[in-house]
matplotlib code that plots the C-alpha trace (Angstrom):
import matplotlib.pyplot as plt

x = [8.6, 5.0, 4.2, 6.4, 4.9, 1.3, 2.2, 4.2, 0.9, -1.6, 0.5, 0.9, -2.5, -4.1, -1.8, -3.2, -6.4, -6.3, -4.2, -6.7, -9.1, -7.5, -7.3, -10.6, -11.6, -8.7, -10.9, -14.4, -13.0, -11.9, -13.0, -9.7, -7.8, -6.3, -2.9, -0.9, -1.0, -4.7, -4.7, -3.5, -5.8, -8.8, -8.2, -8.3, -10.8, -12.5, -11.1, -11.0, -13.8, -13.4, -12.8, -9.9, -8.7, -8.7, -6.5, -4.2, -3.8, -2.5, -0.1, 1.1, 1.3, 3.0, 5.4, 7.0, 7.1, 9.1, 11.3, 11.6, 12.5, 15.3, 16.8, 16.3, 14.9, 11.1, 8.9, 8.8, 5.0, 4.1, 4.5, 2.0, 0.1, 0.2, -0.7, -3.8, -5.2, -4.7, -6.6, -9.6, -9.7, -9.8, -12.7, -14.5, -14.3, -14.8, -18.3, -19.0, -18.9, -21.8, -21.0, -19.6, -21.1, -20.1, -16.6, -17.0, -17.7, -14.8, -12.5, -13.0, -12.8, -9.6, -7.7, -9.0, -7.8, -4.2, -3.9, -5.0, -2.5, 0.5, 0.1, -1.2, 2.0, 3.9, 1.9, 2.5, 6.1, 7.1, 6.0, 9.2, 7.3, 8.1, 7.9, 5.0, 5.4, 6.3, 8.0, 10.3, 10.2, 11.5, 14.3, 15.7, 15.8, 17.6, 20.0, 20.8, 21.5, 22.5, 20.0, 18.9, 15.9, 13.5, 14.3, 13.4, 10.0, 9.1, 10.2, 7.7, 5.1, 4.9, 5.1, 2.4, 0.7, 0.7, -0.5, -3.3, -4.3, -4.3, -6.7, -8.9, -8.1, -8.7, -6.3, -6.3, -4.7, -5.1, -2.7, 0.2, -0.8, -0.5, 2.8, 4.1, 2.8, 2.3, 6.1, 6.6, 3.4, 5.0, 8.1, 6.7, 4.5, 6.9, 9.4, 6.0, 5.0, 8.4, 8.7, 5.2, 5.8, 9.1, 7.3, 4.9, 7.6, 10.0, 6.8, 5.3, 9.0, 9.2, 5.4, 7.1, 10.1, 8.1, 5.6]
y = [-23.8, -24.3, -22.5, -19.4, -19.4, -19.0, -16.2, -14.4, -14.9, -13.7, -10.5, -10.1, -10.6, -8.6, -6.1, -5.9, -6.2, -3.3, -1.5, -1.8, -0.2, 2.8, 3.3, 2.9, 5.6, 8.2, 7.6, 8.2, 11.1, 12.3, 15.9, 16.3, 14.5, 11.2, 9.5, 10.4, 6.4, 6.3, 9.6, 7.9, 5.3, 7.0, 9.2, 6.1, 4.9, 8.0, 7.9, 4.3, 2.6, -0.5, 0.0, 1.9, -1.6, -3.1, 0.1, -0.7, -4.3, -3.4, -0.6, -3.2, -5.6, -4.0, -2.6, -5.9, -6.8, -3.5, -4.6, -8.4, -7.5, -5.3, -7.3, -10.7, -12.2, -13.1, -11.4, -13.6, -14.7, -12.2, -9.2, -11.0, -11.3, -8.0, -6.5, -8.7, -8.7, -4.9, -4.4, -6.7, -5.9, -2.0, -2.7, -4.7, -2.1, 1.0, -1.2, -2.0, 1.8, 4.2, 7.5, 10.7, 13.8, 16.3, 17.5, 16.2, 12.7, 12.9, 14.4, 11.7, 9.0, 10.4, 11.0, 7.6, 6.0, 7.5, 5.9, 2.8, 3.0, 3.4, 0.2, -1.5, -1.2, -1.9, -4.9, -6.6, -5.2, -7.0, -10.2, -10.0, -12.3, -9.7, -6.0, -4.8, -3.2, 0.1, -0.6, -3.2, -0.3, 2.5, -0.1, -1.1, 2.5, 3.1, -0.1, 1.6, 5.1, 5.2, 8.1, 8.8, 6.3, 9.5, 11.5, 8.6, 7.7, 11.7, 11.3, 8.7, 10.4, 13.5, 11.9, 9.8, 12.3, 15.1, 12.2, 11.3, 15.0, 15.5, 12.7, 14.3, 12.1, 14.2, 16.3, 18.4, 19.6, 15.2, 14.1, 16.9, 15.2, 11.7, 12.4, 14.0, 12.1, 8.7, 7.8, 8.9, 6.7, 3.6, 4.6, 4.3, 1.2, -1.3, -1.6, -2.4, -4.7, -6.4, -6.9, -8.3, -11.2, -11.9, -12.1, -14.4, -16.3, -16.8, -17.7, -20.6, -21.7, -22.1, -23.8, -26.3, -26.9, -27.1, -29.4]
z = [10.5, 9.6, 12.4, 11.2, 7.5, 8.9, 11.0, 8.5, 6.2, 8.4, 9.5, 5.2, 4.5, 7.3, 6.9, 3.1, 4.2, 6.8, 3.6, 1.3, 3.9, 4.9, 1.2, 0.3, 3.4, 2.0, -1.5, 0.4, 1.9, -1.6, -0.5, 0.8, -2.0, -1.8, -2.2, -4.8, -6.6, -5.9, -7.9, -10.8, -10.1, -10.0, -12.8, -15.0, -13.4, -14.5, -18.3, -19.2, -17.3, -14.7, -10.9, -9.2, -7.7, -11.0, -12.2, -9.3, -10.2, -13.8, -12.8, -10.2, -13.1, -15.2, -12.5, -11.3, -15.4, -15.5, -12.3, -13.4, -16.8, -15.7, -12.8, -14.5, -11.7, -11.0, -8.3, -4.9, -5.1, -2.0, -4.5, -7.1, -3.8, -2.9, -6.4, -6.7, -3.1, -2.2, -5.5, -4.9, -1.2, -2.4, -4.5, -1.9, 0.6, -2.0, -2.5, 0.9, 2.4, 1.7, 0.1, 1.9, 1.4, 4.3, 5.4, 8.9, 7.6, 4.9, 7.2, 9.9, 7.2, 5.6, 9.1, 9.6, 6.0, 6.9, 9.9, 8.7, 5.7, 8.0, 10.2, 7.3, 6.0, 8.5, 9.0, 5.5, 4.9, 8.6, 7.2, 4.7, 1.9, -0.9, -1.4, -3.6, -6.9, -6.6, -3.8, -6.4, -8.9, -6.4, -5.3, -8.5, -9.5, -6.1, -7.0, -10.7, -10.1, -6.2, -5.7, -2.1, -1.6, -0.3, -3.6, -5.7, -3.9, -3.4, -7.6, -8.3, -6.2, -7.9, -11.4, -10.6, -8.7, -11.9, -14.2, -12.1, -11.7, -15.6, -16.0, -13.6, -10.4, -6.9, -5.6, -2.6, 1.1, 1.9, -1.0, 0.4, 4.0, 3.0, 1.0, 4.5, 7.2, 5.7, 6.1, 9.6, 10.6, 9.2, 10.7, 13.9, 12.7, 11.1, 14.2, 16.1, 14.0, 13.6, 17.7, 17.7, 14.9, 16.3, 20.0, 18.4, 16.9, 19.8, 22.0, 20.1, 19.4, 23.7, 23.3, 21.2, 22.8, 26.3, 24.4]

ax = plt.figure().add_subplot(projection="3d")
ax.plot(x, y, z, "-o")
ax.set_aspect("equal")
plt.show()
């Protein structure tokens, strides 16, 4: 069992970590626009001060307040984790990467930061410790209104998105392309990632049962 809980917490926090990466590359590449949360994000950053991670910790916070509040049950402690790493590994890496100035070098890091996005994904969500807040939001809102899950994410998104953009966050041809292509690269990412855990899994079960 020990064994288990230390895999499923390295696939959930490397899959935040490589996350929190792609992100910060879609934001370097900002020439092209950027996801339609880290709109929102940045456009506060822009407004209000502090750092886009910070911005993405608070929305997350008050997100799964939102979600708690409403179902009556409290967060399982990988979506606290989840708000508060992806935020401070966002910042870390928005620090650590020099700036981008020309469209080659902001395509390559956007096409990049997609990428990197999708398996991240898949990587944390096949850990199962807790989904992260606006994934609890877009669930519960699912759970109370039996709306089709795509309308109700592809909802959010645009809300967000048109927020973000009035408070000055990027927007361009990258935000339509993450909206699009972001799904289908998790689609592809998360089964992968599931089969590798549960290899991982059944193989150190047979180490200890041979041991």
């Amino acid at each position: 069992m020990r064994k288990e809980w230390i895999l499923r917490w390295s696939f959930f926090v490397f899959g935040l970590i490589i996350l929190a990466f792609g992100a910060a590359l879609t934001i370097e590449g900002e020439l092209l626009g950027i996801g339609p949360w880290d709109v929102l994000h940045y456009g506060m950053f822009l407004q209000l001060g502090l750092t886009i991670g910070s911005w993405s910790i608070i929305m997350g916070f008050l997100l799964l307040t939102a979600a708690s509040i409403a179902t009556r049950k409290f967060p399982k402690v990988g979506a606290f984790l989840n708000m508060l790493l992806l935020g401070l590994f966002m910042d870390f890496f928005l620090w650590l990467l020099p700036s981008i100035d020309s469209f080659i070098g902001a395509l390559s890091s956007f096409v990049l930061g997609v990428v990197l996005l999708g398996f991240g994904i898949g990587l944390y969500v096949s850990a199962d410790l807790g989904s992260g807040p606006r994934d609890s939001i877009m669930i519960l809102i699912v759970d109370k209104t039996g709306w089709s899950l795509q309308w109700v994410r592809n909802g959010m998104e645009v809300l967000v998105l048109i927020l973000g953009w009035a408070l000055g966050g990027p927007v361009g041809i990258g935000t339509v392309i993450i909206a699009f292509f972001l799904g289908p690269i998790v689609g592809y990412s998360l089964p992968q990632c599931k089969k590798l855990l549960n290899y991982l899994l059944a193989k150190k079960e047979h180490q200890t049962l041979a041991a």
